[in-house]
N, C-alpha and C positions, 0 to 999 in steps of 0.2 A: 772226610770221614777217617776217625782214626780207628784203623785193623790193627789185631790182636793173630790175625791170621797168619799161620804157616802153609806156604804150598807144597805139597804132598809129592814126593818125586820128580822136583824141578829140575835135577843135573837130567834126570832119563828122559823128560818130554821132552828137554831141549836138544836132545842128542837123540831122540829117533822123528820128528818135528822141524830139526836142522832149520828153524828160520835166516833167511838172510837177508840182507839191505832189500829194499824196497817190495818185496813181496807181502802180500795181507791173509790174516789166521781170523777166528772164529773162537773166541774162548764160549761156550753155550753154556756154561757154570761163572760165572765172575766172583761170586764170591768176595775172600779179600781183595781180591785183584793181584794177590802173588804174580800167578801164570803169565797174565796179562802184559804185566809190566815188565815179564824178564824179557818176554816174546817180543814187544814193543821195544825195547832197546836194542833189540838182532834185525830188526827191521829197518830200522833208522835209514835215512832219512823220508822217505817219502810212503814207507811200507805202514798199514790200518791192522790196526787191529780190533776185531767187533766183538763186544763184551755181551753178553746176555745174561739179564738176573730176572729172577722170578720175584726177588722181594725189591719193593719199590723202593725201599731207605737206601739200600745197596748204590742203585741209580741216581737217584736225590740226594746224595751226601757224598760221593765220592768226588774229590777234587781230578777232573779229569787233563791228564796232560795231552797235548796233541797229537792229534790223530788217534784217538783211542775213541772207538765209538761206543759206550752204552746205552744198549733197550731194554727195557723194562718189558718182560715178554714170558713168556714159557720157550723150552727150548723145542717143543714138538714144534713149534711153528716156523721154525728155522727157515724152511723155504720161501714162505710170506717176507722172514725179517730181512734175506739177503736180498729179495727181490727189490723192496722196495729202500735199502739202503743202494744197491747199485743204481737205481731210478735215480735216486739223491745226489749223488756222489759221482755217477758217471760208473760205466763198466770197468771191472776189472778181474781178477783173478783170486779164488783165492785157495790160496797154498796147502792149506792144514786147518782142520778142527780138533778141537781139545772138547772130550767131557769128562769132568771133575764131581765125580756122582755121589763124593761127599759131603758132608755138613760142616760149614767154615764155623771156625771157635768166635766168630763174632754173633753167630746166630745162637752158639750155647751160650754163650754170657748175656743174651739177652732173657734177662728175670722174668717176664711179662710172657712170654711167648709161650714159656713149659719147654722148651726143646731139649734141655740138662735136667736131672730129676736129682743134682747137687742145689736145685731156686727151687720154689716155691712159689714159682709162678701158676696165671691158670693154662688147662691145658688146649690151647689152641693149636702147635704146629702146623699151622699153616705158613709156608712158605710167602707166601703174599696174602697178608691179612683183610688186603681190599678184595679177594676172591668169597664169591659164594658160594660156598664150598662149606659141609659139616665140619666142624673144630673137633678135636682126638673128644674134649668133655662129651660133645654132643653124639661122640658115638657112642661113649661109653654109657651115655644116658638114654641111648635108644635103641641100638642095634640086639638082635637076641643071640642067646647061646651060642647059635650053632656059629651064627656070623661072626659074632668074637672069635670064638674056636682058630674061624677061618684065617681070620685075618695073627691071632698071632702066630700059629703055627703053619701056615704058610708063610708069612713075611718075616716073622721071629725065631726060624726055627728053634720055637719054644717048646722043651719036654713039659712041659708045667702048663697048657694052654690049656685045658679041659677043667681042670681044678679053678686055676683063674678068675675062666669065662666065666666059672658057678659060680662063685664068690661074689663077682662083680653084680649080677643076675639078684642072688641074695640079698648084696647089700642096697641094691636100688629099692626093691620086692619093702625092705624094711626104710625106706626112707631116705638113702642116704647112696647120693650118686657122687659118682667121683670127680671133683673138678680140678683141681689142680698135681702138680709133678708130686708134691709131697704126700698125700691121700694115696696116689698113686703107689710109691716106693712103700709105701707102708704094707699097704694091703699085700703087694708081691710078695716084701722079704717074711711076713706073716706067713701065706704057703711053703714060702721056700723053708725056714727054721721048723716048719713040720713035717719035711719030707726030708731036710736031710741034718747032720749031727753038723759036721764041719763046714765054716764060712768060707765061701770064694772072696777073695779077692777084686773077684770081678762082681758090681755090682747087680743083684737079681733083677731089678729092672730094665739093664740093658736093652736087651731082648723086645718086651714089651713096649718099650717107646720105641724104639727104630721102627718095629712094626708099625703102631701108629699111626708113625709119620710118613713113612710108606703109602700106606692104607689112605690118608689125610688129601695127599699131594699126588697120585695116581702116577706114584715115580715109575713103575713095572710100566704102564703103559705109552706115561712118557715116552722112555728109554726105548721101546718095541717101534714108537713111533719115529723118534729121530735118524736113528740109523741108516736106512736108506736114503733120508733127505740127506743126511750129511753128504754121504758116496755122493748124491747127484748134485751137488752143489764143486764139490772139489775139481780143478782144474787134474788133466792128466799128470800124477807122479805126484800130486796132493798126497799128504798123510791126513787119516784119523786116527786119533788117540784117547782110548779110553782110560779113564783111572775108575775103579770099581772097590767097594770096600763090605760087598753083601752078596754071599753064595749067590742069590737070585740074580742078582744084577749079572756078576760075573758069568753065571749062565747064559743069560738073556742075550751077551754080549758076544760070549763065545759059538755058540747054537747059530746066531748070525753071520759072524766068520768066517764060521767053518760049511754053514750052506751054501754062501752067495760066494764062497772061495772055489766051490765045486760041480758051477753051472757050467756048461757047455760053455758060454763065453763070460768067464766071471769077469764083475765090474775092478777087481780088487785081487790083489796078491795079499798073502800075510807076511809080513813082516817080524813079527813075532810069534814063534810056533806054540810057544810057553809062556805065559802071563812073565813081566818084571814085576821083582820084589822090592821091596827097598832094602836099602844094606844096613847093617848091623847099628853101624854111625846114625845111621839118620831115624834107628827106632828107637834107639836109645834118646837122641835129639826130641825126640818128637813121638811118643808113645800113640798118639791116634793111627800114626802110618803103619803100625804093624799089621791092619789087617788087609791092606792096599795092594791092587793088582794090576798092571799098566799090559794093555794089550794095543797096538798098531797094526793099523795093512793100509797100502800103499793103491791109488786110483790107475790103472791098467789105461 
């Protein structure tokens, strides 16, 4: 598989992650396989790295070097995958989990999928498109008012969700539901040009796909779910490593933290009191990573 992908804070994982020779990590994002592969070369010789992807091409098309395991899985299951990867493989330890909670440039360049609202594709976002699971069209073609509302202004902290929601409601009402990114981007930047004089920059549909796909792929609950698996899977003095690139997420993340950091016998220290950013260089390199927030804590 040839990636187009940049990994998002690769000097910071690896320096608060500290892989070294023969020890085994947990990428539960795989993605490009950025992370994966740098992790995998600090490991050398005999150290695993377990790759986890939700979209099954990811799995099926990556040329895999040794000792690099990819599952085609969701990452809530995390405790299922390692069980029965160590069933596999034999017992062993593992060091460190990575979750990379964002969207790899391989999935936006895919036309077909909707995930860029730059294609014209239709709007599915679904992460693994062999799941049965409503596609973003088929919310927009069924879900009512109030539920849209919900979902963007809670997952898109969208000022514009209400207006939107009606829009969309409208334009169904009259025949015409919205199926793909471009339908999509139209109708948004339509409200936006009547509510405000001056263009952003920043694309008005942002907002509303992120939510989506959120909403699509049940990333919030995901995320709520993994966490603790991760801690009970990590050997003592194991790190987890979050990259977070959505208020929500970041919350979800931190709120977690900072409870299980303040129990009577917490599982976990933090490591990092204050999310990492990325530096100057690398957002300039890479303009996705500016809204990226890298949080660690260490297994007690």
């Amino acid at each position: 598989m040839k990636t187009i992908h940049e990994p998002v804070l690769l000097s910071e994982v690896l320096e608060y992650l500290k892989p070294e020779a023969n020890q085994n990590f947990v990428d539960c994002t795989f993605g490009g396989g950025g992370h994966s592969l740098a992790m995998l070369e600090k490991v050398k010789p005999n150290g695993k790295v377990i790759g986890i992807d939700l979209d099954p091409k990811t799995v099926e098309e990556f040329k895999k070097p040794k000792n690099l395991i990819l599952v085609h899985d969701n990452y809530r299951n995390l405790d299922q995958i390692i069980k029965k990867v160590k069933n596999d493989l034999g017992l062993f330890n593992i060091n460190g989990v990575l979750l990379d909670l964002g969207l790899s440039s391989d999935q936006l360049g895919a036309e077909h999928r909707g995930f860029s609202f730059q294609n014209e594709g239709f709007l599915d976002l679904r992460f693994d498109e062999t799941e049965d699971r409503p596609t973003a069209a088929e919310i927009l073609r069924t879900y009512n008012e109030g539920d849209l509302f919900k979902i963007f202004a809670q997952y898109g902290d969208e000022p514009l969700a209400r207006p939107i929601a009606k829009k969309i409601i409208a334009d169904r009402l009259n025949g015409i539901n919205i199926e793909t990114a471009e339908m999509l981007v139209q109708l948004v930047s339509e409200i936006y040009r009547t509510k405000f004089k001056s263009v952003s920059r920043k694309n008005p549909a942002t907002r509303i796909f992120q939510a989506l796909r959120i909403a699509v792929n049940d990333e919030f609950g995901n995320l709520k779910s993994v966490l603790p698996k991760a801690i009970e899977c990590l050997a003592p003095g194991g790190r987890l490593a979050v990259i977070s690139f959505h208020s929500g997420e970041d919350r979800i993340v931190k709120n977690f933290f900072r409870d299980w950091s303040k129990k009577d016998e917490p599982p976990f220290k933090l490591v990092t009191r204050k999310p990492v950013a990325p530096s100057a260089e690398e957002i300039k390199r890479n303009p996705r990573s500016r809204s990226s927030k890298l949080r660690v804590v260490e297994k007690l």
